[in-house]
C-alpha atoms as a printed R data frame, in Angstrom:
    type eleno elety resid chain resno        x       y       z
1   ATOM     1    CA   UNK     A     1 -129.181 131.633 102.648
2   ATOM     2    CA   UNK     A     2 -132.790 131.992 103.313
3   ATOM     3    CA   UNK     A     3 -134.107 131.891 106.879
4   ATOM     4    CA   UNK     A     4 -137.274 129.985 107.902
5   ATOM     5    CA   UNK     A     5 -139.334 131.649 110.540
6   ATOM     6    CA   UNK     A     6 -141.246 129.571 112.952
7   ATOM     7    CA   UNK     A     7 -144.887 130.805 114.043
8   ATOM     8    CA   UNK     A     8 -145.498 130.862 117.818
9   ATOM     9    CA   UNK     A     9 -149.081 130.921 118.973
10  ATOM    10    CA   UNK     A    10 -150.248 133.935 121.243
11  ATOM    11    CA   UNK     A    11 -153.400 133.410 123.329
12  ATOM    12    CA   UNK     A    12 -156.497 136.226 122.886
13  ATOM    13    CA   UNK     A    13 -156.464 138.428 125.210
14  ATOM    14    CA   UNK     A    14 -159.823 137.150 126.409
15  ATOM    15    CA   UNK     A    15 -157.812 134.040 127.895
16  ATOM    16    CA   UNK     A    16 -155.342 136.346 129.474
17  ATOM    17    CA   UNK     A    17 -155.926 137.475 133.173
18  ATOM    18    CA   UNK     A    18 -157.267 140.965 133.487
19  ATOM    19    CA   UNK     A    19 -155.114 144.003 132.927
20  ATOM    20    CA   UNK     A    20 -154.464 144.818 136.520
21  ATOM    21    CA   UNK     A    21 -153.053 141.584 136.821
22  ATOM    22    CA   UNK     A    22 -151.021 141.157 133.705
23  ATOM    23    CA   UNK     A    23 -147.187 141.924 133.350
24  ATOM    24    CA   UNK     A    24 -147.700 144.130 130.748
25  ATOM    25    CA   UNK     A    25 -149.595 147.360 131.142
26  ATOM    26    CA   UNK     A    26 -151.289 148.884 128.530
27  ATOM    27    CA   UNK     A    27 -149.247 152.152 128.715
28  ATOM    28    CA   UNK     A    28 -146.019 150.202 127.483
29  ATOM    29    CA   UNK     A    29 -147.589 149.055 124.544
30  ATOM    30    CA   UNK     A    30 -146.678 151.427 121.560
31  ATOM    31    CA   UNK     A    31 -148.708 152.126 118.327
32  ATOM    32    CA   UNK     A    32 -145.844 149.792 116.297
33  ATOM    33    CA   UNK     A    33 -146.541 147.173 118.631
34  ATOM    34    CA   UNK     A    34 -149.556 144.811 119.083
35  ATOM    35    CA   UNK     A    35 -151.587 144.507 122.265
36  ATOM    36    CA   UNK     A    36 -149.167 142.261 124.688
37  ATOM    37    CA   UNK     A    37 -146.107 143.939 122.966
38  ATOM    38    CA   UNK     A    38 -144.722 142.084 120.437
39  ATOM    39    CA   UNK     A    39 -144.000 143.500 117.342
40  ATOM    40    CA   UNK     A    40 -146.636 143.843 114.322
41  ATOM    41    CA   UNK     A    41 -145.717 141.513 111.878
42  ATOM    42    CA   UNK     A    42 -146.444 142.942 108.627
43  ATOM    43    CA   UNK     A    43 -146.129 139.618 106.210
44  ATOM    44    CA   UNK     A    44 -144.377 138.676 102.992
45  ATOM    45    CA   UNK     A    45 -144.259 141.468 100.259
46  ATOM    46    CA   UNK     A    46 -146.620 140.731  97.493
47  ATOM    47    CA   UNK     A    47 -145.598 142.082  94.079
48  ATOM    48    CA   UNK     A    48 -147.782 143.144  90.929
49  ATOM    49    CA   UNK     A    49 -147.989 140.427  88.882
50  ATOM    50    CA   UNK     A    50 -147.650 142.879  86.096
51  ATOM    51    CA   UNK     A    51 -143.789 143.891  87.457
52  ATOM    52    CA   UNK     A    52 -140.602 143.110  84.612
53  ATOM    53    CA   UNK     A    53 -138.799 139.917  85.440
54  ATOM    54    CA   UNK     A    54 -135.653 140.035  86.566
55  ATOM    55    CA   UNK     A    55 -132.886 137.307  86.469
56  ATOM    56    CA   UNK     A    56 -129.964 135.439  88.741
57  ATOM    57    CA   UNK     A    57 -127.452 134.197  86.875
58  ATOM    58    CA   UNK     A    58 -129.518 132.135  84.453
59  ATOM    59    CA   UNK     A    59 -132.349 131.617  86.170
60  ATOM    60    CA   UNK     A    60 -135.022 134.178  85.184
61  ATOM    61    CA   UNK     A    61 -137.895 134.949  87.555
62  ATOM    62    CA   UNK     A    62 -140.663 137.074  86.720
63  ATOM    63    CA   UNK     A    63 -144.486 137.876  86.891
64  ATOM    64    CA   UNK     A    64 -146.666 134.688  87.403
65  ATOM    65    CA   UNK     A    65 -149.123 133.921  84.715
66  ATOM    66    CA   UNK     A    66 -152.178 134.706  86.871
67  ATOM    67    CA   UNK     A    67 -153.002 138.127  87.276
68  ATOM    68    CA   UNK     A    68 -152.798 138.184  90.456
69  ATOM    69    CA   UNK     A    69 -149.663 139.189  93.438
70  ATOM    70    CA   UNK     A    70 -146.592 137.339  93.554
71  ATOM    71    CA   UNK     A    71 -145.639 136.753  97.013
72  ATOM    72    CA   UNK     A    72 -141.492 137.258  96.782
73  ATOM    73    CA   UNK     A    73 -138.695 136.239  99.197
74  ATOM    74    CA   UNK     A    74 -136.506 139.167  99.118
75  ATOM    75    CA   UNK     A    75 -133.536 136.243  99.908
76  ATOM    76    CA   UNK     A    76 -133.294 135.332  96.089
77  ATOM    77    CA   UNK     A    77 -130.746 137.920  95.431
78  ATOM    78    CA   UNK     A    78 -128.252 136.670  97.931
79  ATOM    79    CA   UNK     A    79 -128.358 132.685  97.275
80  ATOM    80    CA   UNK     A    80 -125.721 131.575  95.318
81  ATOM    81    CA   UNK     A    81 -126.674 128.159  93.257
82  ATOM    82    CA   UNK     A    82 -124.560 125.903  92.601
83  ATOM    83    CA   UNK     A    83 -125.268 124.084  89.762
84  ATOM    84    CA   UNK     A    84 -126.303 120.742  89.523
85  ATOM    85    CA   UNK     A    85 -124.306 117.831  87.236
86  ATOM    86    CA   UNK     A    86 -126.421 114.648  85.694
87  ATOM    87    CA   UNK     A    87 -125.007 111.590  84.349
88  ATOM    88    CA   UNK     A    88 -125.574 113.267  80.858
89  ATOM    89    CA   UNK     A    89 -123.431 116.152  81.821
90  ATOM    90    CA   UNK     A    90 -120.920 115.197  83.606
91  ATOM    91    CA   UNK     A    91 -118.264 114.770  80.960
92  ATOM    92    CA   UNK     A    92 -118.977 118.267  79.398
93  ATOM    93    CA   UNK     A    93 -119.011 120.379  82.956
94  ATOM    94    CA   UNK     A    94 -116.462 118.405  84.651
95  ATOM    95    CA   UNK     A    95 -114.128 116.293  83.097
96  ATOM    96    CA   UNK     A    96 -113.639 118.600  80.033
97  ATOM    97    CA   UNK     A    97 -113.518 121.159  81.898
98  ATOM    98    CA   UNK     A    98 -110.418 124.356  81.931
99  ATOM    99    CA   UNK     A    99 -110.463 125.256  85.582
100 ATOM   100    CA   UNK     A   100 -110.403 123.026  88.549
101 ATOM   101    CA   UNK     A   101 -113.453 121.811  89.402
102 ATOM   102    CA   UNK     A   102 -114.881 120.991  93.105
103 ATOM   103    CA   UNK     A   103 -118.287 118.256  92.741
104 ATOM   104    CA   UNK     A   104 -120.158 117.852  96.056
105 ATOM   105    CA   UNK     A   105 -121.805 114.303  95.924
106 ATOM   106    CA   UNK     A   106 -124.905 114.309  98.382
107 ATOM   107    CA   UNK     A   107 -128.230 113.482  98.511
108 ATOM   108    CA   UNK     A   108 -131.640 115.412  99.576
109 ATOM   109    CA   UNK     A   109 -132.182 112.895 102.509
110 ATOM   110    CA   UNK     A   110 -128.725 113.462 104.104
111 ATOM   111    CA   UNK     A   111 -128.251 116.080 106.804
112 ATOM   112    CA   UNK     A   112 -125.054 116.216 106.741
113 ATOM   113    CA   UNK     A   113 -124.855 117.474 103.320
114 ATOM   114    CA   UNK     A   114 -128.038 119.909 104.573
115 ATOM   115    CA   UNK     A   115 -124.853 121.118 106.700
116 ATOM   116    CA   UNK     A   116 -122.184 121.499 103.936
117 ATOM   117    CA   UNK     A   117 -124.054 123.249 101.457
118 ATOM   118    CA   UNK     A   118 -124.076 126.951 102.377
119 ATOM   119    CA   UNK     A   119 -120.320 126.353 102.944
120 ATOM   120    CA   UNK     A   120 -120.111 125.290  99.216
121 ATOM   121    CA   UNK     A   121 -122.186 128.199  97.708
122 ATOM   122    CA   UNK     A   122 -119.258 129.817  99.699
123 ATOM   123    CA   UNK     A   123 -116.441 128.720  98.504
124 ATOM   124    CA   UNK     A   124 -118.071 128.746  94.735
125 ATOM   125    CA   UNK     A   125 -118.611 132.964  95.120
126 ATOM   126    CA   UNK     A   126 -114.918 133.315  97.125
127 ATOM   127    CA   UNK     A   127 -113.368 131.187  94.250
128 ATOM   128    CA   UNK     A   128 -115.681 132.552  91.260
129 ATOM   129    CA   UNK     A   129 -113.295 132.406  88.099
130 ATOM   130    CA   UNK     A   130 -110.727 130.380  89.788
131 ATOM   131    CA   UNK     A   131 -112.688 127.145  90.077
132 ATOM   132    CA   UNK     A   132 -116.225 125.528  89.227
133 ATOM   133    CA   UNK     A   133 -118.258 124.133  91.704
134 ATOM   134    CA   UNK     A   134 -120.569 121.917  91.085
135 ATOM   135    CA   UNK     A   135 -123.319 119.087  93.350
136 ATOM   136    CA   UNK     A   136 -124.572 115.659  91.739
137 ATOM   137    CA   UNK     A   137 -127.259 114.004  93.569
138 ATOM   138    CA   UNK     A   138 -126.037 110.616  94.216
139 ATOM   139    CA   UNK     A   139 -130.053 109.537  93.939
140 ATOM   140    CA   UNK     A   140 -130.196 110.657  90.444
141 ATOM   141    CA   UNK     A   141 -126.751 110.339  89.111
142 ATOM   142    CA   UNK     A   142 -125.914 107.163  90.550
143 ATOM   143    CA   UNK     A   143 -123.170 105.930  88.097
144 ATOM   144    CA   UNK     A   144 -120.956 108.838  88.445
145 ATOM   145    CA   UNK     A   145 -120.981 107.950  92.816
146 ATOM   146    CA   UNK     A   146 -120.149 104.318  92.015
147 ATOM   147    CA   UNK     A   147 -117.659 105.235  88.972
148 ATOM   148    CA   UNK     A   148 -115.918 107.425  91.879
149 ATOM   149    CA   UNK     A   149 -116.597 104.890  94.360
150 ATOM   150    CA   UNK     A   150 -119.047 107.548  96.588
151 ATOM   151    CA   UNK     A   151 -119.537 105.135  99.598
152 ATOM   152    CA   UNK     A   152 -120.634 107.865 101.647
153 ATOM   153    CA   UNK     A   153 -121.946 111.512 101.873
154 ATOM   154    CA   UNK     A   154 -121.262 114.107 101.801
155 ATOM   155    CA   UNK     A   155 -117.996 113.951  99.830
156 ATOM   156    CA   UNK     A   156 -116.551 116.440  97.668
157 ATOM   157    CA   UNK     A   157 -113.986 116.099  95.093
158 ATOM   158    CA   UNK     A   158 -112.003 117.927  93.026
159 ATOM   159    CA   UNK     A   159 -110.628 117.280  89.852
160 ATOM   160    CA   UNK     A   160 -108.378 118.698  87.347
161 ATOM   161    CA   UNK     A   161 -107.700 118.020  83.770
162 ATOM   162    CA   UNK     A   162 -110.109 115.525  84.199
163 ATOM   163    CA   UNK     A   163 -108.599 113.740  86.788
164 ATOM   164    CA   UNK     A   164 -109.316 113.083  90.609
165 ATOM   165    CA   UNK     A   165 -107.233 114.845  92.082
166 ATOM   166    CA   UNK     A   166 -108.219 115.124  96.191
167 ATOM   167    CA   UNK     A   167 -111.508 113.804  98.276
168 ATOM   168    CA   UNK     A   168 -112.375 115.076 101.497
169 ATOM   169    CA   UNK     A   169 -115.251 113.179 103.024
170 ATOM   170    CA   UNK     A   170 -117.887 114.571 105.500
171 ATOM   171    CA   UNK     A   171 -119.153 117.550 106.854
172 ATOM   172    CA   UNK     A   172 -115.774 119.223 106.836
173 ATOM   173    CA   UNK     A   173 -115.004 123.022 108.232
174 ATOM   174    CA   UNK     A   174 -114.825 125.632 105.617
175 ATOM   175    CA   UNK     A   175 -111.091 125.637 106.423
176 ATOM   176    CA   UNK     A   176 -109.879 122.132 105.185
177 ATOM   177    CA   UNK     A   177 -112.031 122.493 101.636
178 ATOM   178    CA   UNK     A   178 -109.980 125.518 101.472
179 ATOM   179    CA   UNK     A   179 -106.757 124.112 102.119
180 ATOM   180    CA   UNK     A   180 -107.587 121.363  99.598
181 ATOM   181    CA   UNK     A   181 -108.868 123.553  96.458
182 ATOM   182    CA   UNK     A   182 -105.416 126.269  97.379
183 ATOM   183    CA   UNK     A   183 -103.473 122.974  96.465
184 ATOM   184    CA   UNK     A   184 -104.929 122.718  93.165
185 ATOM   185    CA   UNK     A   185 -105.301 126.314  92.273
């Protein structure tokens, strides 16, 4: 799971008192550090746009069609995706499907489901071979919430044979999704 950094605004050093009076005396300050201490932030890595692609799974990301750097978030290598299910999928990836299969219904808008989703990518990489995990966005796929009868979200389901098997509904500990898939497995 990616991190998002927050930027924090540091006054100029012109709007600081002088250095007899400030907290932090110039002999403290190291050549790694900048001028009131804090660490030298470096930024993102930018890549050659001229670097090999590489792929995740099947998603394949490479070089950008410009010629000039990529700027790369070294935290692609770690997400796991879950993939997504449409309406025009559904039967194919879920219902016909060999393994058990655990669907996450949610919705971009829903924090909640903000909440449950690293715990998903989870259990999809602890349970990789064992059972398929899948998310349908209720916005987009609305007749497969209402065929289910999806009255709120975040609820995941899991099915086997093509059947319903369990529901748990809400933002759930990792715990009881894993008692409900073990039942199933």
């Amino acid at each position: 799971m990616a991190t998002v950094l927050e930027s924090i605004v540091v006054p100029r050093s012109s709007a600081l008192p002088s250095a007899s009076l400030s907290p932090i005396a110039a002999s403290s300050v190291s050549s790694r550090t900048g001028r009131l201490g804090l660490p030298h932030f470096t930024g993102l890595k930018v890549r050659s746009a001229l670097q090999t692609s590489r792929s995740v799974g099947s998603l394949t990301y490479g070089p950008a069609r410009r010629r000039r750097g990529l700027v790369v978030c070294e935290a692609q290598d770690t997400a796991v995706g879950v993939p997504a299910v449409s309406d025009a999928t559904w039967q194919s990836l879920v219902l016909d499907a060999e393994l058990p299969v655990l669907v996450e219904f949610w919705a971009p808008w829903c924090g909640p489901c903000r909440m449950i989703h690293p715990i998903i990518d989870e259990l999809a990489k602890q349970y990789a071979g064992k059972l398929k995990c899948y998310k349908v966005n209720t916005d987009e796929s609305a007749s497969v919430a209402t065929r289910y009868g999806i009255r709120s979200i975040p609820t995941v389901i899991i099915f086997k044979g093509g059947e319903k098997k369990d529901a748990v509904i809400g933002a759930v500990p990792k715990s009881t999704l894993t008692t409900s898939i073990e039942k199933f497995l």
